[in-house]
PDB file as gemmi writes it, atoms N, CA and C in Angstrom:
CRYST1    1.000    1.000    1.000  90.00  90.00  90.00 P 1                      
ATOM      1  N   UNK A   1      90.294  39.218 -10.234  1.00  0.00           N  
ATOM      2  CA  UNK A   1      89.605  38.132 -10.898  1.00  0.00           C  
ATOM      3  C   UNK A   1      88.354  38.718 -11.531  1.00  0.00           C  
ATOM      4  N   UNK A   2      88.291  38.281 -12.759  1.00  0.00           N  
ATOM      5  CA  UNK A   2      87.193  38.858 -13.736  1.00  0.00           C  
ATOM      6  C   UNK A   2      86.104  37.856 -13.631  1.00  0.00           C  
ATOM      7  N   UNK A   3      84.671  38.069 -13.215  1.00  0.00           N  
ATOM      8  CA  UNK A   3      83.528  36.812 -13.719  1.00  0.00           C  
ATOM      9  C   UNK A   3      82.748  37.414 -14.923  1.00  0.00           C  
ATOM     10  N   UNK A   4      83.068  36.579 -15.800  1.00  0.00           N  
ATOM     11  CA  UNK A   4      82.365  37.452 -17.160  1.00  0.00           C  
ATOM     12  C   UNK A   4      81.343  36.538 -17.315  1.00  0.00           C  
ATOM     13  N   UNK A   5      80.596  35.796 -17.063  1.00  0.00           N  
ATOM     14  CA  UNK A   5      79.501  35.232 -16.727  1.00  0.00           C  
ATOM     15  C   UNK A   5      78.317  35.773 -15.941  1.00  0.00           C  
ATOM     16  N   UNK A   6      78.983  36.716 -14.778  1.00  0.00           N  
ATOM     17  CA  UNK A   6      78.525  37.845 -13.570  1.00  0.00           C  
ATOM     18  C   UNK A   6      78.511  38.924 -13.752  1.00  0.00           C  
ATOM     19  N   UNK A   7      79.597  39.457 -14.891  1.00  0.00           N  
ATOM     20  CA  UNK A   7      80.315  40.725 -15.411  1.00  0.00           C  
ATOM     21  C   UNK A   7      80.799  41.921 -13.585  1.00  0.00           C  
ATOM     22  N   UNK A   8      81.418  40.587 -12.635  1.00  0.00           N  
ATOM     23  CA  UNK A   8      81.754  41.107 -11.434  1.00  0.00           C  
ATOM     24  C   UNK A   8      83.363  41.194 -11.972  1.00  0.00           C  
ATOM     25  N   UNK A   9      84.045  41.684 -10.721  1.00  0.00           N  
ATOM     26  CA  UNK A   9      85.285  41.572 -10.581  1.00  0.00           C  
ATOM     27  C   UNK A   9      85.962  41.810  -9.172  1.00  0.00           C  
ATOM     28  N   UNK A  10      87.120  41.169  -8.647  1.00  0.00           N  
ATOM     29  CA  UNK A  10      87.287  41.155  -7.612  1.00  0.00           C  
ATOM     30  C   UNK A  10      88.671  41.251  -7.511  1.00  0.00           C  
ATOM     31  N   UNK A  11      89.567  42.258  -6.763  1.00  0.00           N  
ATOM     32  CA  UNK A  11      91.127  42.700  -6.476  1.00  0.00           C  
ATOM     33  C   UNK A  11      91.526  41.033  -5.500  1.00  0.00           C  
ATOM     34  N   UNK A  12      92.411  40.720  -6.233  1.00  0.00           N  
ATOM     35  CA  UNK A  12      93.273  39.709  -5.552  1.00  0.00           C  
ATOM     36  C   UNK A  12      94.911  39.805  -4.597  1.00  0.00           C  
ATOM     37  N   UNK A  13      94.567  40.259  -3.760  1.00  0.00           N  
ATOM     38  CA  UNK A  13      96.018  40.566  -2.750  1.00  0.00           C  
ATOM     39  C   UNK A  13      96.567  39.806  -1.990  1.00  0.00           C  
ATOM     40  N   UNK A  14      97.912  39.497  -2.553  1.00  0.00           N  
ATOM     41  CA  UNK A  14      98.291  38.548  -1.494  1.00  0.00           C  
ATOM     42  C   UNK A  14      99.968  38.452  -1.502  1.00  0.00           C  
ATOM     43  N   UNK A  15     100.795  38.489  -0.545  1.00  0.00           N  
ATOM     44  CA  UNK A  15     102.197  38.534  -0.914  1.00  0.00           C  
ATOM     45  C   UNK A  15     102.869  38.159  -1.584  1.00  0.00           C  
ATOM     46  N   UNK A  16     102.159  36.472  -1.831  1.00  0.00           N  
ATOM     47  CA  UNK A  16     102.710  35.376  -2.416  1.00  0.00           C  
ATOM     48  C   UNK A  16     102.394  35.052  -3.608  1.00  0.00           C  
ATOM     49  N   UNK A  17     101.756  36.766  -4.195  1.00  0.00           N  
ATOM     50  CA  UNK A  17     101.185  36.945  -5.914  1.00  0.00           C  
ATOM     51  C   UNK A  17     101.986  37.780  -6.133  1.00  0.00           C  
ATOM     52  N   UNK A  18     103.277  37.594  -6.815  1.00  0.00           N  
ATOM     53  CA  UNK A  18     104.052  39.187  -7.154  1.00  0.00           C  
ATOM     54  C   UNK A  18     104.131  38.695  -8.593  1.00  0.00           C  
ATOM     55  N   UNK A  19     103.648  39.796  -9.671  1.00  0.00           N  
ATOM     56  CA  UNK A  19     103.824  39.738 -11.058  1.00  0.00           C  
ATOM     57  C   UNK A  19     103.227  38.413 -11.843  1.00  0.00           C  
ATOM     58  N   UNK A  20     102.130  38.476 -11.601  1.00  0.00           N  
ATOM     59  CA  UNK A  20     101.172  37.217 -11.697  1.00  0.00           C  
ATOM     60  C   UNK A  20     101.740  37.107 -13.233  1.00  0.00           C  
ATOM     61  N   UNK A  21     101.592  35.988 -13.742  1.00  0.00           N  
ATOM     62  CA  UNK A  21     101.547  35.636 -15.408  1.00  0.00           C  
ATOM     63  C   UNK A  21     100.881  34.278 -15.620  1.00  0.00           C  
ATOM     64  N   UNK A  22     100.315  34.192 -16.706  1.00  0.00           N  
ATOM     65  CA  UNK A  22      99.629  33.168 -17.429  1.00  0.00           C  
ATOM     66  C   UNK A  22      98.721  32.442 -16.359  1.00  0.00           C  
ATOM     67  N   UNK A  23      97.831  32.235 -16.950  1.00  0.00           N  
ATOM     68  CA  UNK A  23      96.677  31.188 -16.167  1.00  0.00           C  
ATOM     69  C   UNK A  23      96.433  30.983 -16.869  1.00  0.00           C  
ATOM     70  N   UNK A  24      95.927  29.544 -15.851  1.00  0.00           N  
ATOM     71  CA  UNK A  24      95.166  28.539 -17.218  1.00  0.00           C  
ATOM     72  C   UNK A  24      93.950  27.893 -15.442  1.00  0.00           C  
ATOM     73  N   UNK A  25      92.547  26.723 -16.116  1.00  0.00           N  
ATOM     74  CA  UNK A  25      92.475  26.872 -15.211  1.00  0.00           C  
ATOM     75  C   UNK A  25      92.975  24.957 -14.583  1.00  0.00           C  
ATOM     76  N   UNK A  26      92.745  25.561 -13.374  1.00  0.00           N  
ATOM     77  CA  UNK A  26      93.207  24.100 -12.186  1.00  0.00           C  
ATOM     78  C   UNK A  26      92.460  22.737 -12.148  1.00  0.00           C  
ATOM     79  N   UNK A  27      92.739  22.106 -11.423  1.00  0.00           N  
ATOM     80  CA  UNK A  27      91.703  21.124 -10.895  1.00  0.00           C  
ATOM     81  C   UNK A  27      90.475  21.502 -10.317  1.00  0.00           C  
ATOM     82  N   UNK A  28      89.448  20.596 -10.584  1.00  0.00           N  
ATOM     83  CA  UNK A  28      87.649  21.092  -9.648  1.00  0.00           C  
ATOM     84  C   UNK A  28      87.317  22.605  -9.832  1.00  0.00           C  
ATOM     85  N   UNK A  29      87.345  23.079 -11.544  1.00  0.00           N  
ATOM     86  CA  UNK A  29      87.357  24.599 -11.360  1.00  0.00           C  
ATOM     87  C   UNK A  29      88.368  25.404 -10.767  1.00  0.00           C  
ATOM     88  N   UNK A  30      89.407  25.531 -10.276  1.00  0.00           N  
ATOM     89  CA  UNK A  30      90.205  26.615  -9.736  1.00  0.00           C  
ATOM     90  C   UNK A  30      90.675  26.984 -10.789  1.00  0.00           C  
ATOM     91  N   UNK A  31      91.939  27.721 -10.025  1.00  0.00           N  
ATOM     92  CA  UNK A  31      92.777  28.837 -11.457  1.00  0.00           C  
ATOM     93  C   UNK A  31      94.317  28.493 -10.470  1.00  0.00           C  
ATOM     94  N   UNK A  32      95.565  28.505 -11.684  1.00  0.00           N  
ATOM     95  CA  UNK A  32      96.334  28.372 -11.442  1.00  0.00           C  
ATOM     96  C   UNK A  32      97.425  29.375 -12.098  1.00  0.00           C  
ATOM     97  N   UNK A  33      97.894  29.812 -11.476  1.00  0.00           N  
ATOM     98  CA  UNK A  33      98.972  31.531 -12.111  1.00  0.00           C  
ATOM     99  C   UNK A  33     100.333  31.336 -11.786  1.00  0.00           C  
ATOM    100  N   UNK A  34     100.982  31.756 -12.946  1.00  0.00           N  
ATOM    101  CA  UNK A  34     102.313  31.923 -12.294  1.00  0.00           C  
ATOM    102  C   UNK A  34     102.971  33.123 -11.633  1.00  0.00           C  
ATOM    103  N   UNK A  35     103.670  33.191 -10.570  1.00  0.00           N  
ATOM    104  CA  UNK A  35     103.744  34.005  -9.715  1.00  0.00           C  
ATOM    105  C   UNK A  35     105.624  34.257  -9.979  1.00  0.00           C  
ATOM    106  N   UNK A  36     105.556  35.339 -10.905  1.00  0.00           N  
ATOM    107  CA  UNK A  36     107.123  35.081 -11.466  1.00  0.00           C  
ATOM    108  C   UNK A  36     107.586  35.264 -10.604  1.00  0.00           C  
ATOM    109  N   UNK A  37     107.672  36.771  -9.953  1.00  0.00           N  
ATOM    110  CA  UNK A  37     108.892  36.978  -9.151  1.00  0.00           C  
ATOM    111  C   UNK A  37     108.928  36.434  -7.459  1.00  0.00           C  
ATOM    112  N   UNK A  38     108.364  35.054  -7.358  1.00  0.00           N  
ATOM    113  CA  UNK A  38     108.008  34.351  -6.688  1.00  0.00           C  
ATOM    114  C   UNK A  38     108.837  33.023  -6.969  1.00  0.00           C  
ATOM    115  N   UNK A  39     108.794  32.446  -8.139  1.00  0.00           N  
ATOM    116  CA  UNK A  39     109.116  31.354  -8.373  1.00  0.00           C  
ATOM    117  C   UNK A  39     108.213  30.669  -8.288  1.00  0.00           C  
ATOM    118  N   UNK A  40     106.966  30.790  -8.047  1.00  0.00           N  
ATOM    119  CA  UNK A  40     106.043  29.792  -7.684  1.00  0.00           C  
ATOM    120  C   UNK A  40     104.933  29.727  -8.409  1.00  0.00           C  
ATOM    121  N   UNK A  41     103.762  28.347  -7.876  1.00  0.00           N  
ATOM    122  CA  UNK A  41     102.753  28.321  -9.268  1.00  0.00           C  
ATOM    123  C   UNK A  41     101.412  28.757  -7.570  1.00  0.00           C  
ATOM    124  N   UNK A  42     100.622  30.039  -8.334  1.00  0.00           N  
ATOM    125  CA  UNK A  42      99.636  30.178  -7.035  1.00  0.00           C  
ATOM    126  C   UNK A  42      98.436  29.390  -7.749  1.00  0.00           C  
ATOM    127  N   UNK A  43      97.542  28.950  -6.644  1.00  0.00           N  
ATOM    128  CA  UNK A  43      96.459  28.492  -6.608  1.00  0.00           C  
ATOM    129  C   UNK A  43      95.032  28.945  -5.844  1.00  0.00           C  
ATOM    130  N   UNK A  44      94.417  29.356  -6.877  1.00  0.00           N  
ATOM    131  CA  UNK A  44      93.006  30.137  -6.347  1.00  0.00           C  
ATOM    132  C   UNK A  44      91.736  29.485  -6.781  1.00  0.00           C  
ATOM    133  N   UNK A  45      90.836  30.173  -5.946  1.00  0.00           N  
ATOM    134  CA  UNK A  45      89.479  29.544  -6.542  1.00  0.00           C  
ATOM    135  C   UNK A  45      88.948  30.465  -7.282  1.00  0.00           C  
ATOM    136  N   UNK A  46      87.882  30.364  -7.778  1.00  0.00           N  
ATOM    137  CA  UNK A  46      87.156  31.335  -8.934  1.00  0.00           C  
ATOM    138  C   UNK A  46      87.009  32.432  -8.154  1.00  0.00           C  
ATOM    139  N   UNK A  47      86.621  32.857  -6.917  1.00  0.00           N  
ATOM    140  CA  UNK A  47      86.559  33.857  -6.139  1.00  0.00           C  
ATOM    141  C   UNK A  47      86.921  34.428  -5.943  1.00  0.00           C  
ATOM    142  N   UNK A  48      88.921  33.801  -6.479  1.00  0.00           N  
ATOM    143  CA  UNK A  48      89.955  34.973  -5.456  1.00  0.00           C  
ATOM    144  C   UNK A  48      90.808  34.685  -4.528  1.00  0.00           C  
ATOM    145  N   UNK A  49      90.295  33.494  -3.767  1.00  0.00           N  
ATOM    146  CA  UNK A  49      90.828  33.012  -2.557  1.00  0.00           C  
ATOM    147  C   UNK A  49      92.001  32.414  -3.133  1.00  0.00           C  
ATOM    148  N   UNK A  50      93.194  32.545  -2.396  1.00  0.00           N  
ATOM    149  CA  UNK A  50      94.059  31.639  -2.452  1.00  0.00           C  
ATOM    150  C   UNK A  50      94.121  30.661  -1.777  1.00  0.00           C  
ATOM    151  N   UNK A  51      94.452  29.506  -2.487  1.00  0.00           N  
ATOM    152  CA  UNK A  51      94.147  28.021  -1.913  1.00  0.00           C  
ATOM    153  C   UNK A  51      95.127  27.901  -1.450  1.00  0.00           C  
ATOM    154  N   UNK A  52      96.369  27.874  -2.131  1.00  0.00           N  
ATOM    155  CA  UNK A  52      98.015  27.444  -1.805  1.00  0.00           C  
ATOM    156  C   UNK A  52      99.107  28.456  -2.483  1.00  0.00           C  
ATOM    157  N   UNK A  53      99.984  28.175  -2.092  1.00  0.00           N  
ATOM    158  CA  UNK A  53     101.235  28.269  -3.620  1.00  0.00           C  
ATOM    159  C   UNK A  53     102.485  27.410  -3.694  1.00  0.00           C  
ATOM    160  N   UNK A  54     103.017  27.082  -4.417  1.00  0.00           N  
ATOM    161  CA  UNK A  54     103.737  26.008  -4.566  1.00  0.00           C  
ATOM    162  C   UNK A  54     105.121  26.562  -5.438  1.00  0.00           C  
ATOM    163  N   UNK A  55     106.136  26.350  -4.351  1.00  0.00           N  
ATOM    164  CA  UNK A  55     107.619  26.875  -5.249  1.00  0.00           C  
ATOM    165  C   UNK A  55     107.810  25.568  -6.022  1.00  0.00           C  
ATOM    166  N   UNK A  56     108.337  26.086  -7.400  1.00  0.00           N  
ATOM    167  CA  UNK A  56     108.845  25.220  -8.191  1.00  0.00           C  
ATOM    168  C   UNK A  56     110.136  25.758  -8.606  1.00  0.00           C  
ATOM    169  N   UNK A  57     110.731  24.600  -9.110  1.00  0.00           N  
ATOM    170  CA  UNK A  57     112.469  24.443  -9.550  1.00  0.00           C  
ATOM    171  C   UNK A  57     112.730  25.527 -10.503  1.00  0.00           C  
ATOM    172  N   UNK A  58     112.002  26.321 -10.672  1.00  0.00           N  
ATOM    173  CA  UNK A  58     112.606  27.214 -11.755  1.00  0.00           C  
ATOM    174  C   UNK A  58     112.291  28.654 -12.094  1.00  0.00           C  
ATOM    175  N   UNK A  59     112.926  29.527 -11.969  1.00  0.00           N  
ATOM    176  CA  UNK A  59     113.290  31.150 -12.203  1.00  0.00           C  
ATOM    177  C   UNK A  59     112.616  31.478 -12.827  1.00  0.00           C  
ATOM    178  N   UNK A  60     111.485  32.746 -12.541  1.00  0.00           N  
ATOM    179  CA  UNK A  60     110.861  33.347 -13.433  1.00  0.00           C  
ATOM    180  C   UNK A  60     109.562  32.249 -14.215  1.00  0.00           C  
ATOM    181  N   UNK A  61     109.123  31.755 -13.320  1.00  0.00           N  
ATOM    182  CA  UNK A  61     108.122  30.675 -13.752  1.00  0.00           C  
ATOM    183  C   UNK A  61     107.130  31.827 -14.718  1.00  0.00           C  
ATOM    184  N   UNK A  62     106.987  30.949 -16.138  1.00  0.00           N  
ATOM    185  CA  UNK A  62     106.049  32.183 -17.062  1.00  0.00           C  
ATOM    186  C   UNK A  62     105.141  31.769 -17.903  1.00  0.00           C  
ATOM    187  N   UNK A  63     105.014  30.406 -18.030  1.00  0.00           N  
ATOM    188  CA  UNK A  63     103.825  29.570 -18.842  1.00  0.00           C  
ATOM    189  C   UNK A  63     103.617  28.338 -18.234  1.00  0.00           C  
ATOM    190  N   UNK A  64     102.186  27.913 -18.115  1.00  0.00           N  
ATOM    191  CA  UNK A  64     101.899  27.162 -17.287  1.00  0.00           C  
ATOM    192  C   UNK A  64     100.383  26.500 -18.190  1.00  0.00           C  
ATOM    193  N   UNK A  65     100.509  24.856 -17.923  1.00  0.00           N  
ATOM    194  CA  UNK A  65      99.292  23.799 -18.136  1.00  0.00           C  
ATOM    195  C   UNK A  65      99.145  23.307 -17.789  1.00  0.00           C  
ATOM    196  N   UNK A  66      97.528  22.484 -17.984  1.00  0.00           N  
ATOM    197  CA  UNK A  66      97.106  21.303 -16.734  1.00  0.00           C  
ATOM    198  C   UNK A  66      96.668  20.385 -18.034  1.00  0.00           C  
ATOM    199  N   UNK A  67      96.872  19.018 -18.164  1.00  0.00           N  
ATOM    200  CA  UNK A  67      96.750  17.747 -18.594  1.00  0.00           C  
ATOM    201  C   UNK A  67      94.939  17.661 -18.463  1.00  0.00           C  
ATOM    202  N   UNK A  68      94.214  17.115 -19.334  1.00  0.00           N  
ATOM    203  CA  UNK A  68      92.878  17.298 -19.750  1.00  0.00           C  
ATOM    204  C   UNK A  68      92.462  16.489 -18.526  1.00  0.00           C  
ATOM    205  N   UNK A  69      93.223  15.326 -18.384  1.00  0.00           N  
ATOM    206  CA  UNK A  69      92.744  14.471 -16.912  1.00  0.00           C  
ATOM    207  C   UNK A  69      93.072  15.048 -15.223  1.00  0.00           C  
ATOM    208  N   UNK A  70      93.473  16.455 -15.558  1.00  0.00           N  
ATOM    209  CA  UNK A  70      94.391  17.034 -14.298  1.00  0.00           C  
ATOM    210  C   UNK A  70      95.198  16.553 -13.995  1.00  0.00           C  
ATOM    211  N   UNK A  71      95.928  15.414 -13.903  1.00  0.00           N  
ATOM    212  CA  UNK A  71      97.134  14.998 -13.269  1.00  0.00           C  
ATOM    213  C   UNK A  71      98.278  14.796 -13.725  1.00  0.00           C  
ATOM    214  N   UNK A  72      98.792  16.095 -14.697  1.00  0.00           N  
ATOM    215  CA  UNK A  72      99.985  16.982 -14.747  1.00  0.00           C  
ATOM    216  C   UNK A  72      99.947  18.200 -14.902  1.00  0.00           C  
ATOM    217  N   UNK A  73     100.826  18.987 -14.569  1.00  0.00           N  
ATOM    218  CA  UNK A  73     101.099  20.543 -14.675  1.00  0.00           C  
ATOM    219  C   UNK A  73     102.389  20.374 -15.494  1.00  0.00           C  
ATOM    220  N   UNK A  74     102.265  21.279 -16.626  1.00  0.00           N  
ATOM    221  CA  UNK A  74     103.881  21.869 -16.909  1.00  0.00           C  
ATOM    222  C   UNK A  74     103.989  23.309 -17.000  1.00  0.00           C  
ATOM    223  N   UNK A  75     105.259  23.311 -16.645  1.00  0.00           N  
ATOM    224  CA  UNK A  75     105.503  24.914 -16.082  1.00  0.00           C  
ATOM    225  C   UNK A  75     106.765  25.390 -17.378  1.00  0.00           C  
ATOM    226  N   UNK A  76     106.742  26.235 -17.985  1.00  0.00           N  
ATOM    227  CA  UNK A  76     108.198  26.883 -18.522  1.00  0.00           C  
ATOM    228  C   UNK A  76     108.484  28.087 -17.912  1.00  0.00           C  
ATOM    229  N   UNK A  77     110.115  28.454 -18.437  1.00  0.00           N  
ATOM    230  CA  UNK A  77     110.368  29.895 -17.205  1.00  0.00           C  
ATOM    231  C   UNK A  77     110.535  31.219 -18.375  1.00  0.00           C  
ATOM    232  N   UNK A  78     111.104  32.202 -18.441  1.00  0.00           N  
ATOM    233  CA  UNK A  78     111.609  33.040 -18.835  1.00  0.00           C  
ATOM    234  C   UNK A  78     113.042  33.631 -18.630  1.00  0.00           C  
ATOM    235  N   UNK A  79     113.397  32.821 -18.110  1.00  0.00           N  
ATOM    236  CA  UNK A  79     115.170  33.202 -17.500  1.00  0.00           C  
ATOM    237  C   UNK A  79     116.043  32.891 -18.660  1.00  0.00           C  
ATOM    238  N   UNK A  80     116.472  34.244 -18.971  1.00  0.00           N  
ATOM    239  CA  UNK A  80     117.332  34.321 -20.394  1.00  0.00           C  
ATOM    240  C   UNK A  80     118.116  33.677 -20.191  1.00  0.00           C  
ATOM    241  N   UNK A  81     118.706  32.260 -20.900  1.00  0.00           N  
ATOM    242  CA  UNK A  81     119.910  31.623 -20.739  1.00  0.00           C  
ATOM    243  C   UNK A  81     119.549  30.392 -19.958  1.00  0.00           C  
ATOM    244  N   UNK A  82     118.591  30.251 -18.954  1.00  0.00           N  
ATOM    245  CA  UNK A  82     118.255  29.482 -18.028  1.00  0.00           C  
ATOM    246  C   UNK A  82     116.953  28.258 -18.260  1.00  0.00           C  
ATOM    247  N   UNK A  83     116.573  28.730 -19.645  1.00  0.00           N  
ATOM    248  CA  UNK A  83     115.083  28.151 -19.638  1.00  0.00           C  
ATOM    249  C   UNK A  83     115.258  26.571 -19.371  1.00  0.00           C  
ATOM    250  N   UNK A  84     113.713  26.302 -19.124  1.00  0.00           N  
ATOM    251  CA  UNK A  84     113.899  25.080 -18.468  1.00  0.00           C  
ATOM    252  C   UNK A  84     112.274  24.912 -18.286  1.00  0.00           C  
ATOM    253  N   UNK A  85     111.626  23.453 -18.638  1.00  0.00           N  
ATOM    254  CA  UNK A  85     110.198  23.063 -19.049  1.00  0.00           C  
ATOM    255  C   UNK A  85     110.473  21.976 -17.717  1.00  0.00           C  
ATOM    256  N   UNK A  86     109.744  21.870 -16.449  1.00  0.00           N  
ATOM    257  CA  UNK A  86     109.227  20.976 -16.078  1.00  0.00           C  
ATOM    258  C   UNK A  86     107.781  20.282 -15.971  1.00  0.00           C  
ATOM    259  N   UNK A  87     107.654  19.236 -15.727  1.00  0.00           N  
ATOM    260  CA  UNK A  87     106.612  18.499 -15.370  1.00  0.00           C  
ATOM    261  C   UNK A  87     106.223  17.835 -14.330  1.00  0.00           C  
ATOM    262  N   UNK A  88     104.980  18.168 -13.372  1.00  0.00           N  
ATOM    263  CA  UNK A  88     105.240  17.687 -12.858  1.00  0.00           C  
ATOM    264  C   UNK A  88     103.512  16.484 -12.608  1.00  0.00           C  
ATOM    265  N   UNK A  89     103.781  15.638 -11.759  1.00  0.00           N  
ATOM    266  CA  UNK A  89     102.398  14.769 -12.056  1.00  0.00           C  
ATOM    267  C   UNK A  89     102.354  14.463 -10.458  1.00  0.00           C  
ATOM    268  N   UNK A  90     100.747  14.594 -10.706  1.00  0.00           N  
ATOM    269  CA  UNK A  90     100.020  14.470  -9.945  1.00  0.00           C  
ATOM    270  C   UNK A  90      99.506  13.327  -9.426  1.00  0.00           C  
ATOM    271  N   UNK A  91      99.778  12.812  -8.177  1.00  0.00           N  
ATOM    272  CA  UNK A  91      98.631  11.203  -8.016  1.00  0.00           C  
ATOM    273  C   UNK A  91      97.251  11.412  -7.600  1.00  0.00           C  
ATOM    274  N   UNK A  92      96.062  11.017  -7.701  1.00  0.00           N  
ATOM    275  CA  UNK A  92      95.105  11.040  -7.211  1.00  0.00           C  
ATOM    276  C   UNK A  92      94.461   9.633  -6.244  1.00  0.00           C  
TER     277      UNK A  92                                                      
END                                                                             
């Protein structure tokens, strides 16, 4: 994680980060990545920390957004032949 505000930087390790792609950022400031060869969408704070991660329905998860009000994510994949855009929404 880069703070270019701080001009710090900090190594992010964690199992459940393999082949990170695209961020954008989360709810309340976080960051949200896709974790391709995971299937899943990870969730960190500006720091680094991982908050969660969350498997989603689809292979090679590889582009990812959050709704200006936060309460949707859409995810697209990269699976040649397979692609596939979900959405998913959030209640608050």
């Amino acid at each position: 994680m880069y703070d270019t505000l701080n001009g710090t930087s900090r190594a992010v390790t964690n199992n459940n980060i393999r082949e990170p792609y695209c961020a954008c950022v989360g709810p309340n400031d976080t960051v949200l990545l896709c974790s391709k060869n995971k299937h899943a969408i990870a969730h960190l704070s500006v720091d680094g920390e991982v908050l969660g991660t969350y498997p989603v329905d689809l292979k090679l998860p590889h582009s990812l957004c959050v709704s200006k009000d936060g309460t949707k994510l859409a995810v697209s994949n990269s699976a040649s032949g397979a692609g596939k855009l979900q959405l998913y929404n959030h209640r608050q």
